[in-house]
DOKEFI-559258 format. One line per 8 residues: number of its first residue (from 1); their letters; for each residue x, y, z of C-alpha. Coordinates in nm, 2 decimals. Each point is the difference from the previous one (the first is absolute). Layout:
NUM = A = X/Y/Z; ...
//
This chain:
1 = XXXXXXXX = 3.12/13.77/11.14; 0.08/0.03/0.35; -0.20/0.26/0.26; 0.04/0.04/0.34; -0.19/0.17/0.24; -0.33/0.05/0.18; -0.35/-0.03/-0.14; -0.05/0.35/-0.10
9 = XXXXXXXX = 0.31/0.06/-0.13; 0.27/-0.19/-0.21; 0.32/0.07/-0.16; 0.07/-0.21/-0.29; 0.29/-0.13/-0.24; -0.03/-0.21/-0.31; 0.40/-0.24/0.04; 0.11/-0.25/-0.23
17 = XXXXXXXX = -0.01/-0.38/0.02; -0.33/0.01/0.22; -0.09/-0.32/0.04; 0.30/-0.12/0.18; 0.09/0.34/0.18; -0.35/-0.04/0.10; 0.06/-0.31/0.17; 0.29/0.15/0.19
25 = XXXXXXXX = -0.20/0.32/0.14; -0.29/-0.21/0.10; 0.20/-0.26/0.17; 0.34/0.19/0.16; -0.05/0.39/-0.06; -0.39/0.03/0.14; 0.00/-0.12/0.26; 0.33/0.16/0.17
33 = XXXXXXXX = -0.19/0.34/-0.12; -0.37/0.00/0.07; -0.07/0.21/0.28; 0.37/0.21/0.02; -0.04/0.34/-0.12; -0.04/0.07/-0.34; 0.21/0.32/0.01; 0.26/-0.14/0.21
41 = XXXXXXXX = 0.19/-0.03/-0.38; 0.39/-0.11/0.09; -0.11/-0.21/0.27; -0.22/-0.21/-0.19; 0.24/-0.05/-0.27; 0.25/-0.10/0.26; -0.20/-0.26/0.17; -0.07/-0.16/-0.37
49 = XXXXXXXX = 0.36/0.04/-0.08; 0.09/-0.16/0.30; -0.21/-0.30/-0.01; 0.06/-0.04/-0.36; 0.35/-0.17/0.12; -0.18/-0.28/0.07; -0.07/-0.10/-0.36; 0.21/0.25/-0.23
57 = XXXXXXXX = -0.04/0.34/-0.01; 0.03/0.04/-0.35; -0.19/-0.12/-0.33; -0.37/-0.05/0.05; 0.01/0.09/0.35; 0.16/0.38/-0.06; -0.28/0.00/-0.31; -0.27/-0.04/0.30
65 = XXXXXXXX = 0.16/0.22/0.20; 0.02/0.30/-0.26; -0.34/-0.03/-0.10; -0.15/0.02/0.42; 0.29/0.32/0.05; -0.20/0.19/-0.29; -0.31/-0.06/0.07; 0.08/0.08/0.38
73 = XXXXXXXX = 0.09/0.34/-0.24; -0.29/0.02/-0.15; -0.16/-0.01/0.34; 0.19/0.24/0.14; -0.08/0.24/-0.20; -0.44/-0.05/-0.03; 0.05/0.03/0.38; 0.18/0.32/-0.01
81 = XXXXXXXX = -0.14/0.20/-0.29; 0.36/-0.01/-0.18; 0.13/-0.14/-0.33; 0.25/-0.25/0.10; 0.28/0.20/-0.16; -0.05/0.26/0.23; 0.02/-0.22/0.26; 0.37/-0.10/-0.16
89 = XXXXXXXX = 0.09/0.36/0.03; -0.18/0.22/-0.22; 0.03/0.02/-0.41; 0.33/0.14/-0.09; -0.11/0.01/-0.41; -0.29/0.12/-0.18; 0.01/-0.23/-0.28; 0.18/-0.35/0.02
97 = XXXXXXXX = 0.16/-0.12/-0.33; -0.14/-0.32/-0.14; 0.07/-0.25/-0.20; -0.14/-0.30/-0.20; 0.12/-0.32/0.04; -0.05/-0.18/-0.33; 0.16/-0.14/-0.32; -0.25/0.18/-0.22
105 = XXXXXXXX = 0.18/0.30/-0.01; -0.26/0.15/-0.29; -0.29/-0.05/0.21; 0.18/0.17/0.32; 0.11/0.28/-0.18; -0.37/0.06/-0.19; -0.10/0.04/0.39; 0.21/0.28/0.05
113 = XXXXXXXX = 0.30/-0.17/0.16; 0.36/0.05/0.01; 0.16/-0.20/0.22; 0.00/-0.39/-0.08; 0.10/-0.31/0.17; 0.03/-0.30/-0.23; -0.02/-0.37/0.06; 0.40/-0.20/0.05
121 = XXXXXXXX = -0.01/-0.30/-0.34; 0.30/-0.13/0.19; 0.15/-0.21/0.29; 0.37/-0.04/0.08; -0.03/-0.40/-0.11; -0.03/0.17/-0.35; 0.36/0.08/-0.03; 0.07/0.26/-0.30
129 = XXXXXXXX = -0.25/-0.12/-0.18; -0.26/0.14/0.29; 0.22/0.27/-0.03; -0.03/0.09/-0.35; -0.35/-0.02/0.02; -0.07/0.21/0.30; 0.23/0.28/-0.19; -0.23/-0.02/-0.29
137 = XXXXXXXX = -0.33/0.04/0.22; 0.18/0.30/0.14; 0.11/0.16/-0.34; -0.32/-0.01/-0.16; -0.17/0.08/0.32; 0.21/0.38/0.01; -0.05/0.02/-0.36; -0.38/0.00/0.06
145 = XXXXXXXX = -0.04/0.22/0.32; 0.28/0.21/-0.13; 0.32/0.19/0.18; -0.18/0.19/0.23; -0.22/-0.25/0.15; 0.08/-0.18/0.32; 0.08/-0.41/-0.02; -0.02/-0.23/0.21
153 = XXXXXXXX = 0.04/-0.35/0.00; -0.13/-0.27/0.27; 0.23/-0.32/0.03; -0.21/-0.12/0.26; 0.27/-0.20/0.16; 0.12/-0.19/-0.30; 0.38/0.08/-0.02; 0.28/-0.08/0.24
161 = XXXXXXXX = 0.30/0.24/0.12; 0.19/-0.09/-0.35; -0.29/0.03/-0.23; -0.13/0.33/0.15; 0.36/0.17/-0.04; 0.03/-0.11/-0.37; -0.37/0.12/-0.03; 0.10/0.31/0.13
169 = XXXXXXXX = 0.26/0.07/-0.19; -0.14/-0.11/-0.35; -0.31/0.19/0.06; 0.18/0.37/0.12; -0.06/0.17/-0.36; -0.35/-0.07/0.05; 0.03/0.25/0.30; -0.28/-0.21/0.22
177 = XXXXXXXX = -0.10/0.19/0.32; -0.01/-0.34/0.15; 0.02/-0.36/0.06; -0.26/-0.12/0.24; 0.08/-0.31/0.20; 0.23/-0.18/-0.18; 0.14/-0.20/0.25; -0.23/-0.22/0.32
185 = XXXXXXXX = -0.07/0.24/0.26; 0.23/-0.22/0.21; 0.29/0.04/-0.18; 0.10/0.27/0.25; 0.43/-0.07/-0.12; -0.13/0.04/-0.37; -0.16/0.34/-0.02; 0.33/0.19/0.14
193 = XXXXXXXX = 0.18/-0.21/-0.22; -0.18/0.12/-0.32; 0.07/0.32/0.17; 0.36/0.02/-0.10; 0.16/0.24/-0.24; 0.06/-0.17/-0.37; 0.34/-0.02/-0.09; -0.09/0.11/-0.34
201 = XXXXXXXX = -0.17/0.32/0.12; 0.03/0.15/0.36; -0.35/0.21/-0.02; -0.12/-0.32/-0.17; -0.13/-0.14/0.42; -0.32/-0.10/0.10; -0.15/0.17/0.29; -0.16/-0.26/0.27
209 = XXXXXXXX = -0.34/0.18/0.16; -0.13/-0.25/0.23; -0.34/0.04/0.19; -0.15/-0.17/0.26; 0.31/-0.24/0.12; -0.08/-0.31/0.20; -0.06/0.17/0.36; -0.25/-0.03/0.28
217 = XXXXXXXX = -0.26/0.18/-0.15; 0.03/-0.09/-0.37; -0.17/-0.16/-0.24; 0.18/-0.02/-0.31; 0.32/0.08/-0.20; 0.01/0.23/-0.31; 0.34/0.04/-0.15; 0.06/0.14/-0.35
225 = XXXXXXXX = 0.26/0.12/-0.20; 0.07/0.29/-0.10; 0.22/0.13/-0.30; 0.24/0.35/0.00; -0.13/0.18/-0.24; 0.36/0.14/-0.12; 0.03/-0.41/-0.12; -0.08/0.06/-0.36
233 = XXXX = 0.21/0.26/-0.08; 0.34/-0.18/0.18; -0.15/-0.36/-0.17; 0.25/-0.12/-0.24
//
């Protein structure tokens, strides 16, 4: 967990791979911080972008530095009074859709679910065979949650730019709502790549919605694909 601020009042975020981002705050990110003000929020996320060059800003180091710009969040908002999201603008929904990220799809829908994002049984090294597999996960996974359900599967950045097309295509009658991170965030030339229209089927294209691109102030790069939903009826 990481917390900054004074003695009577913290603002804190739990981060992944704590021990070694750990190392990082203590040694690099601290001390360039301490004393600066606390609400002085794209300034402080410059300065540890900035000196970040030094040693890589990405990896472990943008891990570190995601966790300190959330809790400076969480700070910001116990020392104003405000929910952080109102901070980010205001709520624009009164309910948010969720969905549950898991292969037992029984289990999920027992909860009350109906959106589901199932593990990837596949990486591009598995040729067809990977393939054929990954189909089969997918086919009884829509038989299970049924046609009106949402799908999702999460590659987790085990295909390349070929595997993820043939992926793509094999998978359209399954009608997935999307394919999250199939590709290594810095494979900035594959994503629009996978982007282009089939050959096969024009509406058949996967949408590219990228947040958080490598800039000044960023910490990370989420890119998933979307499918047109008008791909299952023009599959064939």
């Amino acid at each position: 967990m990481v917390c900054v601020g004074g003695d009577t009042l913290e603002g804190c975020r739990n981060g992944h791979w704590g021990d070694v981002a750990a190392v990082i705050i203590r040694n690099h990110y601290a001390p360039l911080l301490e004393g600066r003000d606390c609400l002085a929020h794209e300034f402080l996320n410059d300065l540890m972008w900035r000196y970040s060059q030094r040693f890589g800003e990405s990896g472990f180091a943008s891990v570190a530095r995601s966790a300190i710009d959330q809790a400076l969040w969480d700070l910001k908002g116990k020392l104003l009074s405000k929910p952080v999201y109102t901070l980010l603008g205001g709520p624009c929904r009164q309910e948010v859709e969720l969905y549950a990220t898991t292969d037992d799809l029984d289990w999920a829908m027992e909860l009350g679910f109906r959106a589901f994002k199932i593990s990837n049984p596949a990486h591009y090294s598995d040729g067809l065979e990977g393939l054929n597999r990954l189909e089969e996960k997918v086919a009884n996974a829509r038989e299970i949650v049924g046609p009106d359900a949402e799908l999702m599967l999460n590659p987790n950045m085990s295909y390349n730019i070929q595997f993820a097309i043939q992926v793509m295509e094999r998978l359209a009658p399954y009608r997935l709502r999307w394919l999250e991170e199939p590709l290594p965030p810095y494979d900035l030339e594959g994503y629009p790549n996978s982007s282009a229209p089939s050959r096969r089927c024009r509406s058949r294209r996967a949408k590219i919605i990228t947040e958080g691109m490598p800039s000044a102030n960023s910490s990370s790069v989420v890119a998933s694909i979307f499918y047109s939903r008008t791909c299952a009826g023009a599959a064939g």
